[in-house]
DRENDO-1510 file (C-alpha; in Angstrom, 1 decimal, always signed):
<recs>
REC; n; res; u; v; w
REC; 1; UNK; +8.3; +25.2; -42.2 .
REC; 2; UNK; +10.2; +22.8; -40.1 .
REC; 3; UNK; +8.0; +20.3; -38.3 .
REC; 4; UNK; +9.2; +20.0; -34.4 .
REC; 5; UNK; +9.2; +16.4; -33.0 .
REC; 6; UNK; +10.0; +15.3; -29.6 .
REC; 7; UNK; +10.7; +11.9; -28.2 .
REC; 8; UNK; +10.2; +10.8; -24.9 .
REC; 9; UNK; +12.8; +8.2; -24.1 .
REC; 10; UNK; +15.9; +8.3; -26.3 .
REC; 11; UNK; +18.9; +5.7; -26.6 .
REC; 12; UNK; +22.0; +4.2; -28.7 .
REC; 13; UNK; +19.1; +1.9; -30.5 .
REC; 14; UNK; +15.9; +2.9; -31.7 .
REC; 15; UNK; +16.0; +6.0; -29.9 .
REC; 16; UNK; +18.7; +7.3; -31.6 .
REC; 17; UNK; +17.4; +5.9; -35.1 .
REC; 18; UNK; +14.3; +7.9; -35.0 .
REC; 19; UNK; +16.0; +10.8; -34.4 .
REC; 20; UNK; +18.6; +10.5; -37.0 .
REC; 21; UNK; +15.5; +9.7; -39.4 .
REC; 22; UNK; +13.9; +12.9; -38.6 .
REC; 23; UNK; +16.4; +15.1; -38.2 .
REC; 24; UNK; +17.2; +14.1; -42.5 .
REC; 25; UNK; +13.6; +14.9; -43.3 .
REC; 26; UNK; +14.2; +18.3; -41.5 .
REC; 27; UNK; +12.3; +18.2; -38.2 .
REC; 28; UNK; +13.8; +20.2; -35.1 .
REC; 29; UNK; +14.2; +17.7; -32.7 .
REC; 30; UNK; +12.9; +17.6; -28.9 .
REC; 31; UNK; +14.9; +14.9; -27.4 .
REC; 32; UNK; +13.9; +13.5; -24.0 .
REC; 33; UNK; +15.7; +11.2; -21.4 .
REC; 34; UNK; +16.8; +10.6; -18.1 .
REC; 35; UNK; +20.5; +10.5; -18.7 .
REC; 36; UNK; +21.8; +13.7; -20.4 .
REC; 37; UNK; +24.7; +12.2; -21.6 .
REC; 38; UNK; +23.8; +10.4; -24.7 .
REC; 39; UNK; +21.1; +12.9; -25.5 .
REC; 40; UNK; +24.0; +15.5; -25.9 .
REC; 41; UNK; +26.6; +13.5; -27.5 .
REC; 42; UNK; +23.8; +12.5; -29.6 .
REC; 43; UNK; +22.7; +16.1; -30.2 .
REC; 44; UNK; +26.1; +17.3; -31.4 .
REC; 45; UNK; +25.5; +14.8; -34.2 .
REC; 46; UNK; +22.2; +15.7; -35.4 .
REC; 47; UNK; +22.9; +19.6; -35.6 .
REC; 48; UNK; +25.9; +19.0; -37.5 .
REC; 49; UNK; +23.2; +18.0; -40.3 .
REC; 50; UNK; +21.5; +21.4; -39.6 .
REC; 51; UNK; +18.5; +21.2; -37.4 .
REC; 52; UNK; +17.7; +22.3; -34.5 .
REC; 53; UNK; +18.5; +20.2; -31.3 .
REC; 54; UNK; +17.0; +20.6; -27.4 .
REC; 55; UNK; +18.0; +18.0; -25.5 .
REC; 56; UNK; +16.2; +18.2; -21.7 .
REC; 57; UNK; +17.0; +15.4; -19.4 .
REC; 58; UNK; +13.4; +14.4; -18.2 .
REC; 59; UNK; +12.0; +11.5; -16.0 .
REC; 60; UNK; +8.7; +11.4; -17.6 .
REC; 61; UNK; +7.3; +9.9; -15.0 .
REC; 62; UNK; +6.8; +13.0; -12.6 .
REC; 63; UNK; +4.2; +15.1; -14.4 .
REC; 64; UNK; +6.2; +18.6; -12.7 .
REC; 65; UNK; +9.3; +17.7; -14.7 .
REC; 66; UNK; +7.4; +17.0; -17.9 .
REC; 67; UNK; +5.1; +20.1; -17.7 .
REC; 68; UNK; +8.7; +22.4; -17.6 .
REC; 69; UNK; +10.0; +20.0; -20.6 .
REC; 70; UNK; +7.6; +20.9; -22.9 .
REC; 71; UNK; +7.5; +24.7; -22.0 .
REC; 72; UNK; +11.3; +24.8; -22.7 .
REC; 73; UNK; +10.4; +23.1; -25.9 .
REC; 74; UNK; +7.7; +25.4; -26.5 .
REC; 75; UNK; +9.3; +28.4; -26.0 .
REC; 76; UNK; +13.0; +27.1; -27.8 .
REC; 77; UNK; +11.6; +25.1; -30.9 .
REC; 78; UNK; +7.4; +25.9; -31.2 .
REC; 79; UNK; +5.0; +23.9; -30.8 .
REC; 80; UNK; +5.8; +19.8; -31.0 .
REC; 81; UNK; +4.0; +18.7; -34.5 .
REC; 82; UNK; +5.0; +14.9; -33.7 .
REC; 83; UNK; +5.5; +13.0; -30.6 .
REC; 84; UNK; +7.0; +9.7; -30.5 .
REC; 85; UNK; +6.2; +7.8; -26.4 .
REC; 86; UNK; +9.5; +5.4; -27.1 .
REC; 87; UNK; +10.0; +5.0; -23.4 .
REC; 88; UNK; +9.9; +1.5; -21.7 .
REC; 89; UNK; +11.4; +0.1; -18.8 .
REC; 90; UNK; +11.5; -3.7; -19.0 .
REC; 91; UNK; +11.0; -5.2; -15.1 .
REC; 92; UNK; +12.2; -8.7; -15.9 .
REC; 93; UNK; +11.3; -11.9; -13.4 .
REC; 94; UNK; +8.6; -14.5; -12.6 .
REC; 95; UNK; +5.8; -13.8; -10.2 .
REC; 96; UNK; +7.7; -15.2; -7.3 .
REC; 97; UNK; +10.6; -12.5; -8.2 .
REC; 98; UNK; +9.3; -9.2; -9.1 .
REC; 99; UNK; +8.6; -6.8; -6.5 .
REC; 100; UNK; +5.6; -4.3; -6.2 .
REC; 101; UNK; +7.6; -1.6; -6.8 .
REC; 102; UNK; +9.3; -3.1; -10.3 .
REC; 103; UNK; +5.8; -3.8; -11.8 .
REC; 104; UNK; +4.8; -0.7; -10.9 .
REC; 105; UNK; +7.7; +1.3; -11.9 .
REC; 106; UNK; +7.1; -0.5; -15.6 .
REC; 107; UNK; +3.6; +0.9; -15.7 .
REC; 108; UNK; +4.9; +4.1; -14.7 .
REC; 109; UNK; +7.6; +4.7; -17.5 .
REC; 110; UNK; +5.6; +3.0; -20.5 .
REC; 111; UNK; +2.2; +4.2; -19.7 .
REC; 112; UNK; +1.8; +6.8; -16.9 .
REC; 113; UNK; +5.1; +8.8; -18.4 .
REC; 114; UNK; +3.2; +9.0; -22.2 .
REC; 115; UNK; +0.4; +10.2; -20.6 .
REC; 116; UNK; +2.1; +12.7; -18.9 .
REC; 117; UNK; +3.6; +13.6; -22.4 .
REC; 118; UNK; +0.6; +13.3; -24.4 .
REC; 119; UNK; -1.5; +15.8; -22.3 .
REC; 120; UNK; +1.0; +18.5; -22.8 .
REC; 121; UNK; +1.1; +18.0; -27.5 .
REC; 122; UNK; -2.8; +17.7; -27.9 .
REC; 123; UNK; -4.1; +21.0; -27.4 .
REC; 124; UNK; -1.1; +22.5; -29.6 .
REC; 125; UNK; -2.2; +20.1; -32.2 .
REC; 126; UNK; -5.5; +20.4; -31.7 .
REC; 127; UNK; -4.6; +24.7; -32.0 .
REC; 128; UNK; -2.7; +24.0; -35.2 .
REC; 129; UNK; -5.2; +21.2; -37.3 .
REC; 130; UNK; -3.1; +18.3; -36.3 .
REC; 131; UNK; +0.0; +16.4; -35.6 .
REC; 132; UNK; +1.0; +12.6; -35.4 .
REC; 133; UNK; +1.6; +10.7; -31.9 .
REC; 134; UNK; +3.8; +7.6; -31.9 .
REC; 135; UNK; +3.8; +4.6; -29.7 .
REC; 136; UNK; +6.8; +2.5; -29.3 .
REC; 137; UNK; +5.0; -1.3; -28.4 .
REC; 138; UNK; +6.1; -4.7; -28.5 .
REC; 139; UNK; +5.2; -8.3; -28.8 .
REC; 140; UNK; +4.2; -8.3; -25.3 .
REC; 141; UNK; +1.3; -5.6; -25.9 .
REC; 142; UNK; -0.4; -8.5; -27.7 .
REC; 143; UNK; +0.8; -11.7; -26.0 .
REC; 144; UNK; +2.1; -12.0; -22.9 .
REC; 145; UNK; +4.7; -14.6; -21.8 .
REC; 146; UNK; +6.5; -16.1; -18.6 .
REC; 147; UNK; +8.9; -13.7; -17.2 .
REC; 148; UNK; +7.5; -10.5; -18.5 .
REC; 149; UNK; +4.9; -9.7; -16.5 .
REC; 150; UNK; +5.6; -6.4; -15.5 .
REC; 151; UNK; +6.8; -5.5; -18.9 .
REC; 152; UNK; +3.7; -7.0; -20.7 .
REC; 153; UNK; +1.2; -5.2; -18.4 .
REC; 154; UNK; +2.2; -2.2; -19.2 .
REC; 155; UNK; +2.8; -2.7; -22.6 .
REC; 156; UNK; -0.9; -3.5; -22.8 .
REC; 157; UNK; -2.1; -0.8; -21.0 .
REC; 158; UNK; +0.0; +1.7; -23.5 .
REC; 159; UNK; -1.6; -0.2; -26.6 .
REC; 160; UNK; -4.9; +0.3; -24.6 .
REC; 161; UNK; -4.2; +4.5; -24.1 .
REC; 162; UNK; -3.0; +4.6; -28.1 .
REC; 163; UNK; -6.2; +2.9; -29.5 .
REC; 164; UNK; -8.5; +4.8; -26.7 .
REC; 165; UNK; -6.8; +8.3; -28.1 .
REC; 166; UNK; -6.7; +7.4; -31.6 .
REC; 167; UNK; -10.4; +7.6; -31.4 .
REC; 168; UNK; -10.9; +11.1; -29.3 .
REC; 169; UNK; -8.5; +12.6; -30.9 .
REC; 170; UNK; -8.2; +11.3; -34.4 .
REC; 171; UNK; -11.6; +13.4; -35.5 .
REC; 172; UNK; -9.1; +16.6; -34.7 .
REC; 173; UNK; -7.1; +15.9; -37.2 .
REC; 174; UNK; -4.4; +13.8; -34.9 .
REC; 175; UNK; -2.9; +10.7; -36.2 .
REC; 176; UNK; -2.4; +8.2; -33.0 .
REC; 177; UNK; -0.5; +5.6; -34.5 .
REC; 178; UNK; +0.8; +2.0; -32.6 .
REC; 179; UNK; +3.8; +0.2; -33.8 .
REC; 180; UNK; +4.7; -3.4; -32.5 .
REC; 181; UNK; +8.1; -3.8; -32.7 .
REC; 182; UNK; +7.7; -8.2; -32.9 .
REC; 183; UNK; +11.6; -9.1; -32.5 .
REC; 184; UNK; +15.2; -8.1; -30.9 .
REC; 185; UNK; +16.2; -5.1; -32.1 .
REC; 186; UNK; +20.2; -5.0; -33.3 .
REC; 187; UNK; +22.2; -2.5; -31.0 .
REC; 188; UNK; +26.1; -3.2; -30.6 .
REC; 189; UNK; +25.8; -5.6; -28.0 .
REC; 190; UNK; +22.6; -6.9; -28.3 .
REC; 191; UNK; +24.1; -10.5; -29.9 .
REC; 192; UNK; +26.5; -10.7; -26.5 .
REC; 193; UNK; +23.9; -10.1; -24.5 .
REC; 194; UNK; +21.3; -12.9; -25.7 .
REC; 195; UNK; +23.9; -14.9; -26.5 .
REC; 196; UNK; +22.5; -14.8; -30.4 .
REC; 197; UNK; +24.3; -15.9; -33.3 .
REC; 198; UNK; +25.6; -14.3; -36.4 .
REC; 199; UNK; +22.5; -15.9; -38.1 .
REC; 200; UNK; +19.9; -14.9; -36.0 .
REC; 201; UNK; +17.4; -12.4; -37.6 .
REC; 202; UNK; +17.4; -8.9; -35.9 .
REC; 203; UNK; +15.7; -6.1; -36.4 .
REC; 204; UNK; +17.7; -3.1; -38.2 .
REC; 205; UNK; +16.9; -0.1; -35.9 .
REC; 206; UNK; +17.3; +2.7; -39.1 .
REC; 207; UNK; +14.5; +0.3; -41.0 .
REC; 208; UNK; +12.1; +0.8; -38.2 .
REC; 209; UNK; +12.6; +4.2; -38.2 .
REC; 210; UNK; +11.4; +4.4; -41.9 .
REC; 211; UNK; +8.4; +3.1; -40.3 .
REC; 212; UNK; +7.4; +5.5; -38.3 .
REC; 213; UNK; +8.3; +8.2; -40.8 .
REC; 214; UNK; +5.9; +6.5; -43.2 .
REC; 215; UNK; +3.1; +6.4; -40.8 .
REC; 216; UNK; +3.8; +10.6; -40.1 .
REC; 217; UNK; +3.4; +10.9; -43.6 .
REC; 218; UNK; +0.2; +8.9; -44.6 .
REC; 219; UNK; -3.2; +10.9; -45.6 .
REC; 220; UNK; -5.9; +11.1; -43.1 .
REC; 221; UNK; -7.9; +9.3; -46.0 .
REC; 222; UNK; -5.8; +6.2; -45.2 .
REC; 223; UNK; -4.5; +6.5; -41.8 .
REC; 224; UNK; -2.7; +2.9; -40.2 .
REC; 225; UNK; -3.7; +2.8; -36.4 .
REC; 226; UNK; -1.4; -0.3; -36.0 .
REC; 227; UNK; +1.6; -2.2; -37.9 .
REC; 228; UNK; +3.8; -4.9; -36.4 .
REC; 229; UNK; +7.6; -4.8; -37.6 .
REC; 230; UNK; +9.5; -8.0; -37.8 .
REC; 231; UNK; +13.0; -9.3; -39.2 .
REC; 232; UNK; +13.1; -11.5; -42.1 .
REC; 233; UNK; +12.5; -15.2; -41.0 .
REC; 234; UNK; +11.5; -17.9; -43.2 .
REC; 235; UNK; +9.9; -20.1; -40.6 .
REC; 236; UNK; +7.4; -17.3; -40.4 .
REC; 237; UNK; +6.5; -17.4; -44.0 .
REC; 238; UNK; +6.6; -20.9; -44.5 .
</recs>
């Protein structure tokens, strides 16, 4: 049987990756975004490979729309085996800069909006023996650096719900699984918009999403709570 998947926060990088990943290993897809647009035009792709696509535009941060996102998915695709939290909303600027309202808004979408999602898969799970739930992090969930303070907060406070629910939830048979994503990720105009050169290591989003596909299929004999991703660089392994 089909394995139904649903990720929160879905784009032209990553997003998209881990859908297209999925979708070729025959999971019916949830997708969730605020933007319907790209969901859809992404959507038309991934049922043209023959699976099953709901896409449900969804601010994840209001606990009302969520709770009707999941019943639609419910009652259009079963209940979600996987969940991916991929959302993040990156509130750039020094302490002087940001505003109450940005750091809050970051904590909101990263942290606040997978709760929101998460309380709404576990039970199912818990119903069915198990499932696997994702978490999207970042260098800044383990070090935090000038000009990202809204973005690193909340970063760590998602690493902080993953680990905390890996370990109430993992004895059900859920695998809670963290994956630092240490690096740029390459998106079409990614290298315009850091200014980066031809040369500069990026990270291939259809690699990562091998990642997380590994880490849905490992044995609960050897489950990975946390792996960090990185491009190629040989300053690192020097």
């Amino acid at each position: 049987m089909s394995k139904v998947a649903v990720i929160a926060g879905v784009g032209p990088g990553l997003g998209a990756a881990i859908a297209r990943k999925f979708a070729s290993e025959g999971c019916n897809l949830a997708l969730l975004a605020r933007s319907a647009a790209y969901s859809i035009n992404l959507t038309n792709r991934l049922e043209a490979t023959g699976v099953k696509v709901l896409p449900i535009p969804t601010d994840i941060t209001d606990e009302d729309q969520v709770v009707a996102s999941f019943r639609e998915i419910r009652n259009e695709l079963g209940t979600p085996d996987i969940l991916v939290n991929h959302a993040g909303n990156a509130a750039w600027g020094n302490l002087s800069e940001l505003t109450a309202d940005a750091f809050e808004s970051a904590w909101r979408v990263c942290t606040l909006g997978a709760f929101h999602c998460i309380k709404q898969v576990v039970p199912g799970m818990i119903e069915n023996g198990g499932g696997s739930i994702l978490f999207s992090g970042a260098t800044s969930a383990v070090r935090g650096r000038a000009g990202a303070i809204a973005f690193s907060s909340a970063k760590y406070a998602m690493r902080g719900l993953a680990s905390s629910l890996a370990r109430e939830v993992g004895p059900q048979g859920i695998h809670v699984a963290h994956v630092i994503i240490d690096g740029i990720i390459d998106t079409p105009d990614v290298r315009e918009r850091y200014q980066l050169s031809a040369n500069e290591p990026l990270l291939s989003p259809d690699s990562i999403a091998e990642t997380y596909w590994a880490l849905i299929q490992q044995e609960r004999s050897a489950w990975s709570f946390e792996v960090d991703v990185r491009p190629y660089n040989e300053e690192f392994f020097t």
